[in-house]
C-alpha positions as CSV (number, residue, x, y, z in Angstrom):
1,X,-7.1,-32.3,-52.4
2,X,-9.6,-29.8,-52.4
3,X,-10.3,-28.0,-56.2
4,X,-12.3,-25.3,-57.7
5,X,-12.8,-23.5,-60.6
6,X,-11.4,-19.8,-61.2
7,X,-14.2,-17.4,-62.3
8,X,-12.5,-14.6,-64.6
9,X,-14.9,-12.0,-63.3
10,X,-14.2,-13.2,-59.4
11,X,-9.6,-11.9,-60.3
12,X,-8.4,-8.4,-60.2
13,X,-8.4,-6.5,-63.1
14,X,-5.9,-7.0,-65.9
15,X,-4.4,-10.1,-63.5
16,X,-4.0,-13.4,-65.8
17,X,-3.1,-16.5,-63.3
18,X,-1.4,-19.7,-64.8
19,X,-0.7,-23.5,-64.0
20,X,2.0,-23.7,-61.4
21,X,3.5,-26.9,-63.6
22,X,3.4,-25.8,-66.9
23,X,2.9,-22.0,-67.2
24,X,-0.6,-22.7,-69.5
25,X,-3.4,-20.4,-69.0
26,X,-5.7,-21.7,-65.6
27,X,-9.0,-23.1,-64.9
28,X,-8.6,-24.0,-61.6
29,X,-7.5,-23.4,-58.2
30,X,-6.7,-25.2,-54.9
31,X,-9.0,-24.4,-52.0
32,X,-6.8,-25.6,-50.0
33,X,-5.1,-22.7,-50.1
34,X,-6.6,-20.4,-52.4
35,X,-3.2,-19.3,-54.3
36,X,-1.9,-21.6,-56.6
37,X,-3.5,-22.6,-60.2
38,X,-3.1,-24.9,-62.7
39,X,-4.5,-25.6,-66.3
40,X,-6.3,-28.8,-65.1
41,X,-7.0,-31.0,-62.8
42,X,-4.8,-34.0,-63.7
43,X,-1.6,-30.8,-62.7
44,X,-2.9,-30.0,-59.9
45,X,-3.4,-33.7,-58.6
46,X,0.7,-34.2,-60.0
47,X,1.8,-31.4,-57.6
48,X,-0.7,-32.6,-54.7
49,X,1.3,-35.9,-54.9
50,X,4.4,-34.8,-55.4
51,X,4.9,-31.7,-52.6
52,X,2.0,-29.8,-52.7
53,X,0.0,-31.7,-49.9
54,X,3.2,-30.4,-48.0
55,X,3.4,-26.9,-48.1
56,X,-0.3,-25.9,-49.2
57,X,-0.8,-23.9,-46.6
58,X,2.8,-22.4,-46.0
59,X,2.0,-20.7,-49.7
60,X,-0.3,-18.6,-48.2
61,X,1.6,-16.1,-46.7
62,X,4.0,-15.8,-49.8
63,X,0.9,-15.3,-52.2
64,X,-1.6,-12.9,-50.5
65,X,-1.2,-9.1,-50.6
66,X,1.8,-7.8,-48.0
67,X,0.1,-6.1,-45.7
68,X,0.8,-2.4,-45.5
69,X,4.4,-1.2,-43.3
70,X,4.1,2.1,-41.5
71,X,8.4,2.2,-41.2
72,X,11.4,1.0,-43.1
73,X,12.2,-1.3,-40.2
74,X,8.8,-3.1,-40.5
75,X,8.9,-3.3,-43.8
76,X,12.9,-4.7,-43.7
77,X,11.5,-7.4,-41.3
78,X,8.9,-8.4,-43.3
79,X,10.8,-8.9,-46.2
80,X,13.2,-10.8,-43.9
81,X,10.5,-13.2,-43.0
82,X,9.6,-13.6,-46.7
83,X,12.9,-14.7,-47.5
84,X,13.1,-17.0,-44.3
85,X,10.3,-18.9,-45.8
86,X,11.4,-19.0,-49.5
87,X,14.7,-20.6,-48.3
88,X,12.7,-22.9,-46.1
89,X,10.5,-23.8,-48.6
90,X,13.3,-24.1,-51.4
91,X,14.9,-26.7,-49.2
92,X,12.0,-28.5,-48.4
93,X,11.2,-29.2,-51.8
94,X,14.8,-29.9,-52.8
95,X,14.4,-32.6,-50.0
96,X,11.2,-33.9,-51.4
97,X,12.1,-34.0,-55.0
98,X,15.8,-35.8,-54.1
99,X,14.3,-38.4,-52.1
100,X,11.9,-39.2,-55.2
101,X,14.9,-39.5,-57.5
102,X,16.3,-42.3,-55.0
103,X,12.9,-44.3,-55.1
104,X,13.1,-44.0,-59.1
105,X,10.3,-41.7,-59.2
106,X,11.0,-39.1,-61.5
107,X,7.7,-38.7,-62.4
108,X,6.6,-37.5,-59.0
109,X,10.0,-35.4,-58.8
110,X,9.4,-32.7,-61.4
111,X,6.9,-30.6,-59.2
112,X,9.0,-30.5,-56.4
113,X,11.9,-29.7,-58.7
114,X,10.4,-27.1,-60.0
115,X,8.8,-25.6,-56.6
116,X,12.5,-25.7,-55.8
117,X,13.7,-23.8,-58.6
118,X,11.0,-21.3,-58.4
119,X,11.4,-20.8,-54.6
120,X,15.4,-20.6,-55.6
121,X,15.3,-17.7,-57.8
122,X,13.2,-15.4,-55.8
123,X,15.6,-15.4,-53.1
124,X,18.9,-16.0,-54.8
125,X,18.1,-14.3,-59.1
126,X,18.9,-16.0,-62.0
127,X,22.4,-15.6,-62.6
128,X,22.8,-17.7,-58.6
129,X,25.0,-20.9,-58.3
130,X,22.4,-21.9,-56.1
131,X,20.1,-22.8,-59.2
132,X,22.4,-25.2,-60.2
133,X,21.1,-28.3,-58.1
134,X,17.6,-27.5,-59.6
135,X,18.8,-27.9,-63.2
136,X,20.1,-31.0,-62.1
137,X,17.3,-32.9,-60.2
138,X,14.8,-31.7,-62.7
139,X,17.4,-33.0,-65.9
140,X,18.0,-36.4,-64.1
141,X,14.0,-36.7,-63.4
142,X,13.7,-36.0,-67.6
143,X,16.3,-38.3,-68.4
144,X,14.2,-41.4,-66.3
145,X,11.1,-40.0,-68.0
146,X,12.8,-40.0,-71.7
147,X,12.7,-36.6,-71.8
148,X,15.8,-36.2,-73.7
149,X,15.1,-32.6,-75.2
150,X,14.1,-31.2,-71.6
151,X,16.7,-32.5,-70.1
152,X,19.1,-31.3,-72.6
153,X,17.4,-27.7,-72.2
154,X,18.1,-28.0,-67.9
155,X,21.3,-29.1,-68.2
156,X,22.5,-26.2,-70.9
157,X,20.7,-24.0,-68.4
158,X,23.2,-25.8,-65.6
159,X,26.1,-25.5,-67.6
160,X,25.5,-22.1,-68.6
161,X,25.5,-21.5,-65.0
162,X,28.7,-23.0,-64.2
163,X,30.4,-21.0,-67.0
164,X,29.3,-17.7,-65.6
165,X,31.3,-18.1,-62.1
166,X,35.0,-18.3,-61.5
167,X,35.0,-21.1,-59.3
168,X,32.8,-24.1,-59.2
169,X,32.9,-27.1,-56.8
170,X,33.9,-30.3,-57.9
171,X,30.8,-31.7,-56.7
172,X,28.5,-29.7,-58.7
173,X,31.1,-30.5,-62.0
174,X,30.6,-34.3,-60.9
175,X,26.6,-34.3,-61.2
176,X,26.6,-31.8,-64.4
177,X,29.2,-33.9,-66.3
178,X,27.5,-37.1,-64.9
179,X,23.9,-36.0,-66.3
180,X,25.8,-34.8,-69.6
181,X,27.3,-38.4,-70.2
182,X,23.7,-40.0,-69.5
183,X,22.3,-37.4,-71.8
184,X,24.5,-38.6,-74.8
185,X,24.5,-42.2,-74.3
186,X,21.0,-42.0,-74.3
187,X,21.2,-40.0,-77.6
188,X,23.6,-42.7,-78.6
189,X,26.5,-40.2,-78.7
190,X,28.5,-42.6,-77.2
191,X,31.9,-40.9,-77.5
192,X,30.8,-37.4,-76.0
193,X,28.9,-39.7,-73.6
194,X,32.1,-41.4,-72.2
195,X,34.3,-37.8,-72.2
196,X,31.8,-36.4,-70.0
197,X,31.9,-39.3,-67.1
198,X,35.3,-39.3,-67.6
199,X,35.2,-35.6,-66.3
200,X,32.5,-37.0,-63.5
201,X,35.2,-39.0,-62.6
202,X,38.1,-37.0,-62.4
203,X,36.0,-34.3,-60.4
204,X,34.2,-36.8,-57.9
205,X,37.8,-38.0,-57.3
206,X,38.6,-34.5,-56.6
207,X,36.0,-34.0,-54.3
208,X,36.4,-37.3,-52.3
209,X,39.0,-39.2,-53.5
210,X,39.5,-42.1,-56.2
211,X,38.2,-44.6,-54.2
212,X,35.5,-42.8,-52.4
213,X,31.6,-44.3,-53.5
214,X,30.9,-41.0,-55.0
215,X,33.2,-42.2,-57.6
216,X,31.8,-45.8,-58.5
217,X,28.7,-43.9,-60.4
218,X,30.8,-42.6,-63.3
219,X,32.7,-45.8,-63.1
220,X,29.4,-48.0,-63.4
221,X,27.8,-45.6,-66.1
222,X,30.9,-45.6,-68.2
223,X,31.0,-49.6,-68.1
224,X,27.0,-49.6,-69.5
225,X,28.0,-47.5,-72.2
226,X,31.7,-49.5,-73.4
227,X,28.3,-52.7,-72.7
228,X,26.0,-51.2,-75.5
229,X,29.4,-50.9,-77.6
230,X,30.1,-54.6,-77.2
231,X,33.5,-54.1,-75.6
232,X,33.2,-56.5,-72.9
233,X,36.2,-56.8,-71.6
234,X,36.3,-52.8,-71.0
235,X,33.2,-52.9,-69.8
236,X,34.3,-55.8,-67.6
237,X,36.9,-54.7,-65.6
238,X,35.1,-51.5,-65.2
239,X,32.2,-52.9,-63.3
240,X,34.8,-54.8,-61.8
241,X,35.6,-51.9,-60.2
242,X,32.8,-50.5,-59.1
243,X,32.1,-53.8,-57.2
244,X,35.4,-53.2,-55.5
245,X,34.3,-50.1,-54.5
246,X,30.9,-51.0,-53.1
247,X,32.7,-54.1,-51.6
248,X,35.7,-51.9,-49.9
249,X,33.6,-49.5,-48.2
250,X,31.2,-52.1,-47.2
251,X,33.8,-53.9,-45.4
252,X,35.2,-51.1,-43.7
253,X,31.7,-50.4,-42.2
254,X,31.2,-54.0,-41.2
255,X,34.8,-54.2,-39.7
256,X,34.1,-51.4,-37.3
257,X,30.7,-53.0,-36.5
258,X,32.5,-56.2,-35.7
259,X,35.5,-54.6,-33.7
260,X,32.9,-52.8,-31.7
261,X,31.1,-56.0,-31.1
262,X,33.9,-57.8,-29.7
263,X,35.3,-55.2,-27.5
264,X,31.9,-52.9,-26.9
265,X,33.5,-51.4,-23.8
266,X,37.1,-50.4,-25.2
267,X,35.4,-49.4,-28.7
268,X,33.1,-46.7,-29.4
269,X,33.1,-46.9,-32.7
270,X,29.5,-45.6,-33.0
271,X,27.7,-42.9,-30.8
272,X,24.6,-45.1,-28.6
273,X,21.9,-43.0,-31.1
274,X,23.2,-44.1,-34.3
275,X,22.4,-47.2,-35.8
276,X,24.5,-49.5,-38.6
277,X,21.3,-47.9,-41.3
278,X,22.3,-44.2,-40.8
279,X,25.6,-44.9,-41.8
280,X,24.7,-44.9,-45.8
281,X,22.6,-42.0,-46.8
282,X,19.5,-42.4,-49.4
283,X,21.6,-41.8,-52.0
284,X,24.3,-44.3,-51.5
285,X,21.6,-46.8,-50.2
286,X,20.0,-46.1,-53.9
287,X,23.3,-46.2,-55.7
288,X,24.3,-49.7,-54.3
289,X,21.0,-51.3,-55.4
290,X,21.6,-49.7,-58.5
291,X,24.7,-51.2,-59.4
292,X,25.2,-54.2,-57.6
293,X,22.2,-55.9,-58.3
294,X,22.9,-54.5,-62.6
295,X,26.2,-55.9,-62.1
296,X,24.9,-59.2,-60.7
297,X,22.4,-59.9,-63.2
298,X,24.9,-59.1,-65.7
299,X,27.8,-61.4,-63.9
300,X,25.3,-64.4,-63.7
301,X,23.7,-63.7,-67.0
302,X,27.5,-64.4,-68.7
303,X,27.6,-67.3,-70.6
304,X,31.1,-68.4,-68.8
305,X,29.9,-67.1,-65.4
306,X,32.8,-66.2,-63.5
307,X,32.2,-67.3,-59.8
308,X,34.5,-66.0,-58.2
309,X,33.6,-62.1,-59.2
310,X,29.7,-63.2,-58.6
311,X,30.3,-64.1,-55.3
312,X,32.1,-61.1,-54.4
313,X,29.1,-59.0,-55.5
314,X,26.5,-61.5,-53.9
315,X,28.8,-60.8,-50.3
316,X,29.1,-56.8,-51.1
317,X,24.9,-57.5,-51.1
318,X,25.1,-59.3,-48.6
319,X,26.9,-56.6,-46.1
320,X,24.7,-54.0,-48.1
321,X,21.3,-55.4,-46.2
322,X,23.2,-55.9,-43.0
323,X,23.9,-52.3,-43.0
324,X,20.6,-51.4,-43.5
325,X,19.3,-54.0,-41.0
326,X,17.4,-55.9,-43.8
327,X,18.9,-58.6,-41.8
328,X,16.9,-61.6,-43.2
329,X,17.9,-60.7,-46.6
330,X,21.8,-60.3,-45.6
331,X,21.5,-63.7,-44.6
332,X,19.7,-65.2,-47.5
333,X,22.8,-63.4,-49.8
334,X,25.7,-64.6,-46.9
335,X,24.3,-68.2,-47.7
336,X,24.3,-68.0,-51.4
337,X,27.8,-66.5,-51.4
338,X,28.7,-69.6,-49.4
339,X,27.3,-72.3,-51.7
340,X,29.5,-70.5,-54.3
341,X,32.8,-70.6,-52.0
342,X,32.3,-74.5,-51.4
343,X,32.7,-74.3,-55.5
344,X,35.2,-71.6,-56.5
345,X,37.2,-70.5,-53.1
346,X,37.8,-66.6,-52.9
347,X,41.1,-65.1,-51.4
348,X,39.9,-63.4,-48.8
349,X,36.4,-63.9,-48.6
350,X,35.8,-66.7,-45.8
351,X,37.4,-64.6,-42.9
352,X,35.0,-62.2,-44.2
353,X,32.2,-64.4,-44.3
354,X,33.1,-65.3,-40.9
355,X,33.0,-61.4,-39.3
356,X,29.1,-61.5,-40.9
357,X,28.1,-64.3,-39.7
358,X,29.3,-63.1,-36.3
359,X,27.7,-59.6,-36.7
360,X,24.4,-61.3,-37.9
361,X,24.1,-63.8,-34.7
362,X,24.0,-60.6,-32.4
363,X,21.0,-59.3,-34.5
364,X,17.4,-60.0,-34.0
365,X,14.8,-60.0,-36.4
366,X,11.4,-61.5,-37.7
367,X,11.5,-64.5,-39.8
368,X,9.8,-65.2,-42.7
369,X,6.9,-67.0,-40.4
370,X,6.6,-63.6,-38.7
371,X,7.9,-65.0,-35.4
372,X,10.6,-63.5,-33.3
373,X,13.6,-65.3,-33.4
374,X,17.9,-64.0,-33.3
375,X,20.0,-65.4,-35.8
376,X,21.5,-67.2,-33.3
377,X,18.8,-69.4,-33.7
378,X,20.3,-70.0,-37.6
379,X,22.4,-73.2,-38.6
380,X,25.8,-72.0,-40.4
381,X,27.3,-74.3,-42.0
């Protein structure tokens, strides 16, 4: 990170330049690039970390003078190329700032965010759908921050948004409603807090079906909220849910892995170049660690601990890291769900048990001496 101070008397006359975070008057300047100002050194090193480092030099082109265009169709193409790199840009640091809402960094996710936005309105205006996703990361990143009045402030600017088109996707309603109902459970507004992921609900069931993942989010957040109220048994069987959810789609993952692994030349389940990790996304990979391990901790953390749900979360785990190829860890959960099993049997559970083990044995991986070894080499009992 390279930094220097602006001299007034060095800028064009009458031009005022500002921090690229928070709008305040600026001091300084990158040298990276030469084009983009903040009020102080501790913004610009927040942007450097967050996206910054990534497209110093691709501002330059956006933020120098256009060079001058001796025909229309010059001048058309160059403003064809600016837009090419806006949208490039506006995607990139979509990308940047989404990924740092999956690792729980919503600090670090607010630059980006709003590099995204900024990049957004330039080529689509202000009254674009397309600025809805903005609102959204850069609500959810003030809601992990505590930020309750800025997020409030980005989501009415979200919702505002979705009121001014005649068709919205179900999708975009999810996330908005979903945000909402965190907003006013946080506020302790718990009853406009549960209408709202109700509405997530509905719509994420719209957009993929009731028992798609997409819809275990409202499900879970819903469940934390009837928690705070002390309604247990609500809250209960809700999380219930969820962990049926997360289970059921786990299962079907691990059942196509297991078919393919017993007839490999009849069953093609996967293409050669994609591995059992691509097939849950950064979001879903975030979502399950979220919940299950919340759900756990809450399940084991009863004062009547009921087995035979814990040990169907402890499994859904277990399948998790085998999906990701945290296969040390997979095995770790599989035995812990089996100690439970030799206490409280689980309908179901044992051929399933049975289909991981399996999938596990044709795995290698590094154990926790940091030598090679295959699972093979493991003693199920």
């Amino acid at each position: 990170m390279q930094t220097g101070q602006i001299v007034p008397l060095a800028l064009p006359r009458g031009r005022k330049v500002f921090c690229e975070l928070c709008r305040a008057p600026a001091t300084v300047r990158c040298d990276g690039c030469g084009v983009t100002f903040y009020c102080e050194v501790e913004h610009q090193s927040a942007d450097w970390v967050s996206v910054h480092e990534k497209i110093c030099q691709l501002l330059i082109p956006l933020r120098t003078v256009s060079p001058f265009y001796d025909s229309e169709e010059k001048r058309q193409h160059g403003h064809e190329q600016k837009i090419s790199r806006e949208k490039f840009l506006a995607e990139l640091t979509h990308s940047v700032a989404q990924k740092f809402l999956f690792e729980g960094k919503h600090e670090d996710a607010i630059p980006a965010a709003l590099h995204s936005l900024k990049f957004t309105i330039s080529v689509y205006g202000w009254n674009s759908v397309e600025l809805i996703p903005a609102y959204l990361m850069l609500a959810e990143a003030s809601l992990g921050l505590g930020h309750l009045s800025q997020a409030e402030e980005y989501l009415s600017q979200a919702q505002w948004s979705v009121l001014k088109i005649s068709q919205c996707s179900p999708i975009i309603q999810s996330k908005l409603h979903r945000n909402l109902g965190l907003l006013y459970a946080a506020k302790g507004n718990f009853e406009e807090s549960l209408y709202h992921l109700a509405n997530d609900i509905f719509h994420a069931s719209c957009a993929f079906g009731t028992n798609d993942v997409a819809v275990s989010g409202g499900y879970f957040y819903m469940a934390d909220v009837f928690f705070r109220q002390n309604r247990m048994d609500v809250a209960d069987s809700l999380y219930t849910e969820v962990a049926d959810i997360w289970y059921n789609h786990f299962s079907r993952l691990i059942d196509h892995q297991y078919q393919s692994l017993l007839s490999p030349a009849e069953i093609n389940v996967l293409p050669e170049e994609e591995t059992t990790g691509d097939l849950l996304d950064e979001s879903q990979q975030a979502e399950a660690t979220q919940m299950l391990n919340a759900i756990l901790d809450i399940r084991e953390q009863a004062s009547k601990p009921q087995l035979a749900k814990v040990a169907k979360v402890v499994f859904a785990l277990a399948m998790y890291h085998y999906l990701i190829l945290d296969i040390p860890k997979s095995y770790e959960l599989m035995k812990k769900t089996l100690r439970i099993t030799k206490t409280v049997p689980v309908e179901g559970l044992e051929e399933a048990i049975h289909r991981l083990v399996k999938l596990i044995k044709s795995k290698p991986f590094y154990t926790d001496r940091s030598t090679t070894g295959t699972a093979s080499n493991l003693a199920f009992r």
